[in-house]
Structures are given as structure tokens and as C-alpha cells.
C-alpha positions as CSV (number, residue, x, y, z in Angstrom):
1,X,2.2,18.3,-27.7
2,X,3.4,21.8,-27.5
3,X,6.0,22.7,-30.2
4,X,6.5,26.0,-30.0
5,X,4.7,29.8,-29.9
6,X,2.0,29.8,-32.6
7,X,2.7,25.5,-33.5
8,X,0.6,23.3,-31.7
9,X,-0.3,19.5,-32.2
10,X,-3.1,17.5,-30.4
11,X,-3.5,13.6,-30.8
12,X,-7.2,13.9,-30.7
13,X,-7.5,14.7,-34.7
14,X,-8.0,18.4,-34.2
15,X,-6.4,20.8,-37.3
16,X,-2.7,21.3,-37.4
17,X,-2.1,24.7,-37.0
18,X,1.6,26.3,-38.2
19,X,2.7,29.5,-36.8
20,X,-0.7,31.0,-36.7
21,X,-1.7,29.7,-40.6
22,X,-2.8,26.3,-42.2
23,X,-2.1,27.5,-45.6
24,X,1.0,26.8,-47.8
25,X,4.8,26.2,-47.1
26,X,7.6,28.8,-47.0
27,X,10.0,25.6,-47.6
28,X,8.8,25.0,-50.7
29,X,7.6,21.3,-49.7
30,X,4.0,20.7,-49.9
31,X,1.8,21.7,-47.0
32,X,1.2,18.0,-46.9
33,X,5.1,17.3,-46.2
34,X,4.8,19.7,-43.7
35,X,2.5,18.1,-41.7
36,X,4.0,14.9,-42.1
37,X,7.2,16.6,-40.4
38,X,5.0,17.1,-37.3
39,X,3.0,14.4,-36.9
40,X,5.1,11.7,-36.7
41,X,6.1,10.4,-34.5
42,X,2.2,11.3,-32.7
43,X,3.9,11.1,-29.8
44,X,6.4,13.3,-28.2
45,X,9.5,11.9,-30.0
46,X,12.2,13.0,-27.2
47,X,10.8,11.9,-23.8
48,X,13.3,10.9,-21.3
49,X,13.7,7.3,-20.8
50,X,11.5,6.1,-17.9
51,X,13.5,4.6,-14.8
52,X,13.6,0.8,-13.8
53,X,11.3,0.1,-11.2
54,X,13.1,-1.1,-8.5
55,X,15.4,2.3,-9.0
56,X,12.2,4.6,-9.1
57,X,9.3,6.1,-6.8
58,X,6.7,4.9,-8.0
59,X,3.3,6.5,-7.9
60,X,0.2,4.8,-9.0
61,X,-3.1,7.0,-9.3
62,X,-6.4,5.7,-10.6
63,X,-7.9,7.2,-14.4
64,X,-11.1,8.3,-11.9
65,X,-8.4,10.7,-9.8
66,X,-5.8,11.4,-12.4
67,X,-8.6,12.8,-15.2
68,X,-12.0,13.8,-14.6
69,X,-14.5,10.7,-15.4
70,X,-17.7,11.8,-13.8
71,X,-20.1,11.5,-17.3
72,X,-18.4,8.2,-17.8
73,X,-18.8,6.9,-14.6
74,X,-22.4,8.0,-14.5
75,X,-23.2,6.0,-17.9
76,X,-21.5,2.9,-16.1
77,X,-23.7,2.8,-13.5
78,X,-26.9,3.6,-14.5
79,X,-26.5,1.8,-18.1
80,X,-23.8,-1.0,-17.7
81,X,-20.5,-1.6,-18.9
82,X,-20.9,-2.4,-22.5
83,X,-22.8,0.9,-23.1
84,X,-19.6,2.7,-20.7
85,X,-17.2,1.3,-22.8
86,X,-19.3,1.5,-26.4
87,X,-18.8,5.4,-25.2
88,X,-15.5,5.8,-24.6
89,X,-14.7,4.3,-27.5
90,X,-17.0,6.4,-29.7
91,X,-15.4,9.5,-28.0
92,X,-11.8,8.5,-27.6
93,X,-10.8,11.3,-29.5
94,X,-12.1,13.6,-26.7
95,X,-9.4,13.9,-23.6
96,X,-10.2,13.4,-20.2
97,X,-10.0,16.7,-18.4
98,X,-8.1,17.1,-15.6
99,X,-8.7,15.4,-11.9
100,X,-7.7,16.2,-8.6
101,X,-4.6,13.9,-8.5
102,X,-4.0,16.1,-12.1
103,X,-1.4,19.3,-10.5
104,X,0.1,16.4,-8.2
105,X,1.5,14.6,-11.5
106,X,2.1,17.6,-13.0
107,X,4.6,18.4,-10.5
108,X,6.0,15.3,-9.7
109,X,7.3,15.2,-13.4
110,X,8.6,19.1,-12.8
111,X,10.7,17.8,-10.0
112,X,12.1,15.1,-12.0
113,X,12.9,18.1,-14.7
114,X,15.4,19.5,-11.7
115,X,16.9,15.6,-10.9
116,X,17.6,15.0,-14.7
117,X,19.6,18.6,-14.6
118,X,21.4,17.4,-11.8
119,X,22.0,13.7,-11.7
120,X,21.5,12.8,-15.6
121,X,22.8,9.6,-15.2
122,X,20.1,8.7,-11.9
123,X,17.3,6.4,-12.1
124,X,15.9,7.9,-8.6
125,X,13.1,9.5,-10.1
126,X,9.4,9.8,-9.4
127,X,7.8,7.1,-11.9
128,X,4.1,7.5,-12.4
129,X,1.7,4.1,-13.1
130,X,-1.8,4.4,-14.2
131,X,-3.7,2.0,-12.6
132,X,-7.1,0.9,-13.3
133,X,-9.4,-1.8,-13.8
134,X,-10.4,-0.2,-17.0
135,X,-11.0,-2.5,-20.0
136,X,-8.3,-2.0,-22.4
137,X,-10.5,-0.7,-24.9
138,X,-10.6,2.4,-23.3
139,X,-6.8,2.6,-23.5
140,X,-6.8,4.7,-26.4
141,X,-9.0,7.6,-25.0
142,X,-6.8,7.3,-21.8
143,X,-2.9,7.7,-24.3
144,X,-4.6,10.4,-26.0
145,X,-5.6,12.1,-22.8
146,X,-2.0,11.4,-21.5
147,X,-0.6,13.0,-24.9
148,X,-2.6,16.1,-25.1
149,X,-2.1,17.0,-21.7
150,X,2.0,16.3,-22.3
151,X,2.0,14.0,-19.0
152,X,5.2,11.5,-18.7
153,X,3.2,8.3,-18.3
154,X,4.4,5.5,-19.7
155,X,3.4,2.3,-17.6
156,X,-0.4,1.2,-17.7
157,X,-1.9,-1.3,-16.3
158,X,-5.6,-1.7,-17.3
159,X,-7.4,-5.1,-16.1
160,X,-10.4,-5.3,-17.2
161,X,-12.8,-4.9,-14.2
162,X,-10.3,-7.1,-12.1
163,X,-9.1,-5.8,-9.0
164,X,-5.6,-3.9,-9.6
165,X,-4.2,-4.5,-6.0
166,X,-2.3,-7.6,-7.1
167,X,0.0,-5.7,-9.6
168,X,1.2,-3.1,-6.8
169,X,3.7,-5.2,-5.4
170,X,5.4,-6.0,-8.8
171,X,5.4,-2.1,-9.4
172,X,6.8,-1.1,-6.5
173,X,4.4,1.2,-5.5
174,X,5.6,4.1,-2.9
175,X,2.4,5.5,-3.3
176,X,-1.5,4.1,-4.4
177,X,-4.6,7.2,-5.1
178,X,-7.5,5.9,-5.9
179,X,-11.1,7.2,-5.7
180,X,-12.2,3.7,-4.7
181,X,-12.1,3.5,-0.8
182,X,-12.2,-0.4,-0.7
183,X,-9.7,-0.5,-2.9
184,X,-7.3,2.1,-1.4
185,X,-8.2,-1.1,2.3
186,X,-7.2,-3.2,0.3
187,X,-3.8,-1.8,-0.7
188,X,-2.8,-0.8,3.0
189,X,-4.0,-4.4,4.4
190,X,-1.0,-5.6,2.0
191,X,1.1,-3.1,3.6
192,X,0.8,-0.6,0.8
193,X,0.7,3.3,1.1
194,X,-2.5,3.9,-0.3
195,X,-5.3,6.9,0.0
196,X,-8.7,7.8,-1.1
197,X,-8.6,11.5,-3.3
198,X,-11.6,13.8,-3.1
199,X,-12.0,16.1,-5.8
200,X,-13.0,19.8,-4.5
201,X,-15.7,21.8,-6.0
202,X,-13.0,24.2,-6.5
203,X,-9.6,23.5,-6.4
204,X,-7.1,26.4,-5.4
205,X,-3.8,27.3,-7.6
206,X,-0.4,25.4,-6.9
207,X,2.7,25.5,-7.9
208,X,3.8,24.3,-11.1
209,X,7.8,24.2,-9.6
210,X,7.5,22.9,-5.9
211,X,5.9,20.1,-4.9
212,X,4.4,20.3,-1.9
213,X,3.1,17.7,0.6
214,X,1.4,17.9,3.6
215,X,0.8,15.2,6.2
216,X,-1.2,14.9,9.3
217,X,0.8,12.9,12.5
218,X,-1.4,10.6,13.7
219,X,-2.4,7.1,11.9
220,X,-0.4,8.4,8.9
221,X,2.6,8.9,9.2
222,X,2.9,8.0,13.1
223,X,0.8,4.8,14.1
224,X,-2.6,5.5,16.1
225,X,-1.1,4.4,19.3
226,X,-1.3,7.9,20.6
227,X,-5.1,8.4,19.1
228,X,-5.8,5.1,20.8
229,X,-5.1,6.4,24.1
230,X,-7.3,9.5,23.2
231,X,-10.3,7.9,22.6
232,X,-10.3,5.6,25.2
233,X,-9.1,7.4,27.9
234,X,-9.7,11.4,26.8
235,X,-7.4,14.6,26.3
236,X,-6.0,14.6,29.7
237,X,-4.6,11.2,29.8
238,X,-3.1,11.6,26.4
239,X,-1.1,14.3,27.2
240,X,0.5,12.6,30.4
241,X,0.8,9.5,28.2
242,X,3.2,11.7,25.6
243,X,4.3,13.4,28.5
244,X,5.8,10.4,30.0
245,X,6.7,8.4,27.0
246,X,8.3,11.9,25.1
247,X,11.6,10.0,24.6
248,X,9.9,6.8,22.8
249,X,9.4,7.2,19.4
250,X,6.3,6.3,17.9
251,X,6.1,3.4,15.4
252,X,5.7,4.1,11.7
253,X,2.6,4.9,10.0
254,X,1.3,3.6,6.9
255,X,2.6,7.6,4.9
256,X,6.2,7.1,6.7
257,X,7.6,5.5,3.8
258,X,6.2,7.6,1.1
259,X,7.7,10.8,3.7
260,X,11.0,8.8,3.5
261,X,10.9,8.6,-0.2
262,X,10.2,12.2,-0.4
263,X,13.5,12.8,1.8
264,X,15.6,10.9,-0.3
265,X,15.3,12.7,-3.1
266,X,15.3,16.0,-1.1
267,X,19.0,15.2,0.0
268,X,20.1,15.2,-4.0
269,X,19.0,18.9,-3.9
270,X,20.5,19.4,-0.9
271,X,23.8,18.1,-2.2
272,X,24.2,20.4,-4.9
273,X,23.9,23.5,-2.5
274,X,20.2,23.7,-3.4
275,X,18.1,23.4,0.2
276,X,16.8,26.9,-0.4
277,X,15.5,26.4,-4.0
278,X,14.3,22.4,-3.3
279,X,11.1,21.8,-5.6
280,X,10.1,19.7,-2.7
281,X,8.3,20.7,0.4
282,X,6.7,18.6,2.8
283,X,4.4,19.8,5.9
284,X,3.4,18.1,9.2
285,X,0.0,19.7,9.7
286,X,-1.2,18.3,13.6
287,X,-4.4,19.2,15.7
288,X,-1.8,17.8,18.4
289,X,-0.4,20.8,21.0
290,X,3.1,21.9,20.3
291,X,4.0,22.2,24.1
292,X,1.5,19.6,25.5
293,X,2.2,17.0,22.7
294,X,4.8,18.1,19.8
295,X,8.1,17.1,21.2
296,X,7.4,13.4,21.0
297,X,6.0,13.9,17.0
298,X,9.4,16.1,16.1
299,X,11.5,13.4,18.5
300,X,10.0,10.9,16.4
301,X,10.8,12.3,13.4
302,X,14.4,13.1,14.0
303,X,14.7,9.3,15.1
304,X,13.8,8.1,12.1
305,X,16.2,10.5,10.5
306,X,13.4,12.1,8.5
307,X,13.1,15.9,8.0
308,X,9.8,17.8,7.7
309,X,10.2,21.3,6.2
310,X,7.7,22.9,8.5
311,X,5.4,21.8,11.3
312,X,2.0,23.4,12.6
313,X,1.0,22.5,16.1
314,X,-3.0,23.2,15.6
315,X,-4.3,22.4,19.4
316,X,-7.5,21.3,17.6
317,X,-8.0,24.3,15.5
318,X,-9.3,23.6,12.2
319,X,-6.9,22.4,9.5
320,X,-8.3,24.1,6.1
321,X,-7.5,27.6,7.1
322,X,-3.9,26.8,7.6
323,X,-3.8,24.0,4.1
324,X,-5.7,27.1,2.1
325,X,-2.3,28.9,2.7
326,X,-0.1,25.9,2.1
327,X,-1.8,25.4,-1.0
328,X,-0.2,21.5,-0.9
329,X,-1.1,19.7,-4.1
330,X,-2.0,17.1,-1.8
331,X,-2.7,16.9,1.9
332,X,-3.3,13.3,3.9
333,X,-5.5,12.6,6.9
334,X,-7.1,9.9,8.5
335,X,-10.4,11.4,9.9
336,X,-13.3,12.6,7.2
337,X,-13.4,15.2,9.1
338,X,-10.5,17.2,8.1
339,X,-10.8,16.0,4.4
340,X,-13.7,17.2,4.4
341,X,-12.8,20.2,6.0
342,X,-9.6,21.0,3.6
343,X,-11.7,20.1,0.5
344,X,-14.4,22.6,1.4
345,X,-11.6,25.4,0.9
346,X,-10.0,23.9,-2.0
347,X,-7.6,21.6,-0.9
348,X,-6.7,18.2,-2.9
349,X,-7.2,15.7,0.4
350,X,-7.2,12.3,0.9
351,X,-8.4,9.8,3.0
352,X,-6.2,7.1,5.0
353,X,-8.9,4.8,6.4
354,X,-6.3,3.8,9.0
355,X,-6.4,3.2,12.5
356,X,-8.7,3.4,15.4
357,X,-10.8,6.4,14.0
358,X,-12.1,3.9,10.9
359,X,-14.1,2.0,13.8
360,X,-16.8,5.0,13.4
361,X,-18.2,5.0,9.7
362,X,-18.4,8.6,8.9
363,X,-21.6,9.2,6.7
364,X,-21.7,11.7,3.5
365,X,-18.8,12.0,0.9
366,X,-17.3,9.2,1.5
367,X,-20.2,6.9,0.7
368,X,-21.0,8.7,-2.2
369,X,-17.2,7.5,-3.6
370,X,-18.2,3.8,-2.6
371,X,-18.6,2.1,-6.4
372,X,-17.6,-1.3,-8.1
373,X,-17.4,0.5,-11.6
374,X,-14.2,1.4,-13.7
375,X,-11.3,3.3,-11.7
């Protein structure tokens, strides 16, 4: 918890330092009193009241995405789960370091900073869940993670090696990241918004003030309808099938409502003469053609009275070049190939194992994601 220049507390038992010294008390109280002052409450002592559910948007990421597990996950696997968890108990002291879904939180909470400003009354706020199937020993390591890194989490829901699908529905969840690819089926098969995050070997900087987003069209936040014809009948049919059907929007994807969520709370900023300085951006990012194929993705859009902040027609180009100078601090898509492609230059991506492209099991990262341990 960050106090001020020079006066630093962690929760994982480190020394206290005091304006650069350990030593002695200009107050006259003893250096014991001192310390006393700052450590209690361990926790940060003003935090904003979280929002009611049903009032929030509600994110819920995985431990595996939000911090960076990899030496646990390793010991779970190749020594079981009472050595895994003997470990994280032993070291629960240590914080997690950051994960990929990490500068995604991070500026979820800055956004909320700007809504609190605004709206103090509001409960339309960006809500973040932890949810894994985590035993709840390993709650402690995971609130001291949470507290060193000052992250605004306050709802958990560790199960114990169950399956934390169930529990989405009575959080509300706009939004599921997992590193668990079965897990993120099994959200969207009940309907849920869900993706798989890939961690780069090297993510790039983002901002810590705008949160940006970046879809693709197709089978996220459009259905695969289009994509259907594609496959089946090749490039030239599917542009005379746009062509024709231009003025009929295409039905929702499984991202529309996490998009429309995103809008919602755009229009607050927009309402206090703030479009130009919006900490939210959001990106359509398309390998469709802008004059061959675009109108009927923008005629969509406006249909469903949705803005996107800005659109780029690809025509098939690759999409990493264009995310590397987006810098989104997270990017969907429903073919491995582009994930794969944006996390190769740095991008947070995720997977949306929706639609007709999931009929062809694409070999390589995602199979090495594939596990039934902790999440």
C-alpha cells in the first residue's frame, strides 16, 4: 500500500520503512507506536465501497491470468495438489507477480477513478471478481498479492477444484478470462461472454489512464453467419452475400454485450462534455474489406446503437502490426491465428472459441493451455 514519497507498507511482512529511516520517532511516541499507526488497518483503510452486483460490470478473471502462476502450476502437475497447495501456503507471504489480464484490471479500476469524480453517488462501475477453483487455503497468498499490488478486489470466489462456471450467473458476469479453454466453452455455452488470455513473452506498455479494447467482427461481436458463408462457399460469394444483405444487420455475437457495456459507461463521459478525454476506447480491428464488406459491420453497429471509436478494414492483412500500435490492453478474436499473431508482437489476446472456425482444432499454444489444475 503506497502511503506516500519515501513511506511504503507491504502485507507480505517486509520492514516498515518511514520517510527513508527505520530508526526513532520525531513525535516523540515510540518507534513501535509508529508503526502501529501504519499497519493497521493491513489493508487499505479508505477503499471505495464496492457496487451492488446487479448495478455493476462485472469482470471475472482467473488467479492463472490475473497474477503470474507458472512455478505453481508446474508443482501442481507434476507433484499433485497437496504438495501445490503445502507451497503456496509455505510462501504466502511472496505476491503473485503480475499476469497478462494484470494492466487490464489496472485500468479498469483507473476508469472507475474518473466515474467516482463524476457520478459519486453511481453504482455503474466496473466490478472485478476473482474467480478460481483454487482451494481456499491459498486465499491468503492471493489477498496479499491483491494488497501489495493496491488492486480493488474485493469479491472471491475460490471452490476448491470445483468448476467455477456455476457461480457466474449469480455474479453477473459481463465478462469471464480464464486461461482454461474448456472452461471459458463452458461459460459461453451458458450464454456467458467468456475468453481464453495468452500471456506474451513480452508484453508491450499501455496506458495506465485509457482503457482500451479491441475487438475483431466476426464470431465476436457479430455472429459467424458471414464466416459461415466464407468457408463454405469462398471469398467471392461472401462479398455478394454482404453485398446483397448490406441493409440486414447481423445478429449479436457472444462480445456484443460486453461492447454494449463498455458504451454505457462511455456515454457518462460523454455527458459531462468529456468525449475527447474518455478513459475508454474501444477498436473494431477486421480482416473484412472496408468497400467490399464494411458497410454492413458499421450498419450493424449503428443498429444496435453501439459506437466503436475507430474501425480498421484489414482486407486480410495481418492484425499484429496494426494491435502493436493500438497497444489495447486487450484484444479478442476467434481464430488462433490472429492470437497468435498479436501475442507474437506483444499484444494481450484472447481466444473466443466461437463459431464455425472452432470445427478445425488449431494445434500449438492452445493445447499447451489445456489443464484440469487450479485456475
Amino acid at each position: 500500500m503506497s502511503l506516500n514519497t519515501g513511506q511504503t507498507l507491504t502485507v507480505s511482512g517486509q520492514d516498515l520503512t518511514r520517510n527513508g529511516s527505520s530508526s526513532g520517532s520525531s513525535s516523540g511516541r515510540a518507534p513501535w507506536e509508529d508503526a502501529r499507526m501504519v499497519l493497521k488497518p493491513s489493508t487499505p483503510s479508505r477503499k471505495p465501497k464496492p457496487p451492488k452486483p446487479e448495478n455493476a460490470i462485472t469482470i471475472a478473471v482467473s488467479s492463472r491470468v490475473l497474477f503470474n502462476m507458472e512455478k505453481e502450476q508446474q508443482i501442481y502437475e507434476q507433484q499433485g495438489m497437496e504438495d501445490y497447495i503445502k507451497y503456496q501456503v509455505e510462501h504466502e507471504t511472496e505476491p503473485f507477480s503480475p499476469g497478462p489480464a494484470f494492466s487490464f484490471v489496472k485500468a479498469l479500476e483507473a476508469v472507475n477513478t474518473r466515474l467516482r469524480e463524476l457520478y459519486p453517488e453511481s453504482e455503474e462501475l466496473f466490478d472485478v471478481v476473482l474467480m478460481t477453483n483454487n482451494h481456499a487455503y491459498v486465499g491468503l497468498r492471493l489477498i496479499n498479492t491483491i494488497n501489495h499490488h493496491q488492486l480493488f478486489i474485493e469479491r472471491f470466489c475460490m471452490t476448491g477444484g470445483n468448476s467455477p462456471i456455476g457461480y457466474l450467473k449469480a455474479y453477473h458476469t459481463n465478462l469471464y478470462l480464464s486461461a482454461d479453454p474448456l472452461k471459458v466453452r463452458e461459460a459461453l455455452e451458458e450464454g456467458i461472454a467468456a475468453a481464453t488470455m495468452f500471456t506474451p513473452e513480452k508484453m508491450k506498455e499501455v496506458s495506465d489512464t485509457q482503457l482500451r479494447v479491441a475487438f475483431d467482427g466476426d464470431a465476436v461481436l457479430f455472429s459467424d453467419e458471414s464466416e459461415r458463408i466464407f468457408k463454405a462457399h469462398g471469398l467471392d460469394k461472401f462479398f455478394e452475400h454482404e453485398k446483397a444483405h448490406e441493409n440486414k444487420p447481423l445478429d449479436h455475437g457472444p462480445l456484443k454485450g460486453f461492447l454494449e457495456a463498455l458504451g454505457k459507461l462511455q456515454k457518462k463521459f460523454y455527458g459531462k462534455g468529456q468525449r475527447m478525454d474518455c478513459p475508454i476506447r474501444t477498436y473494431l480491428v477486421t480482416a473484412r474489406s472496408a468497400a467490399s464488406s464494411g458497410t454492413r459491420a458499421l450498419k450493424t453497429l449503428r443498429s444496435w446503437g453501439l459506437e466503436i471509436d475507430e474501425a480498421l478494414f484489414l482486407a486480410g492483412a495481418p492484425k499484429g502490426p496494426m494491435l502493436e500500435k493500438i497497444r489495447p490492453h486487450i484484444f479478442f478474436d476467434d481464430q488462433m491465428f490472429h492470437v497468435e499473431g498479436a501475442a507474437e508482437m506483444g499484444t494481450v489476446a484472447c481466444h473466443v472459441p466461437y463459431g464455425i472456425a472452432q470445427r478445425v482444432t488449431k494445434k500449438g499454444i492452445m493445447d499447451k493451455e489445456i489443464s484440469s489444475g487450479p485456475k
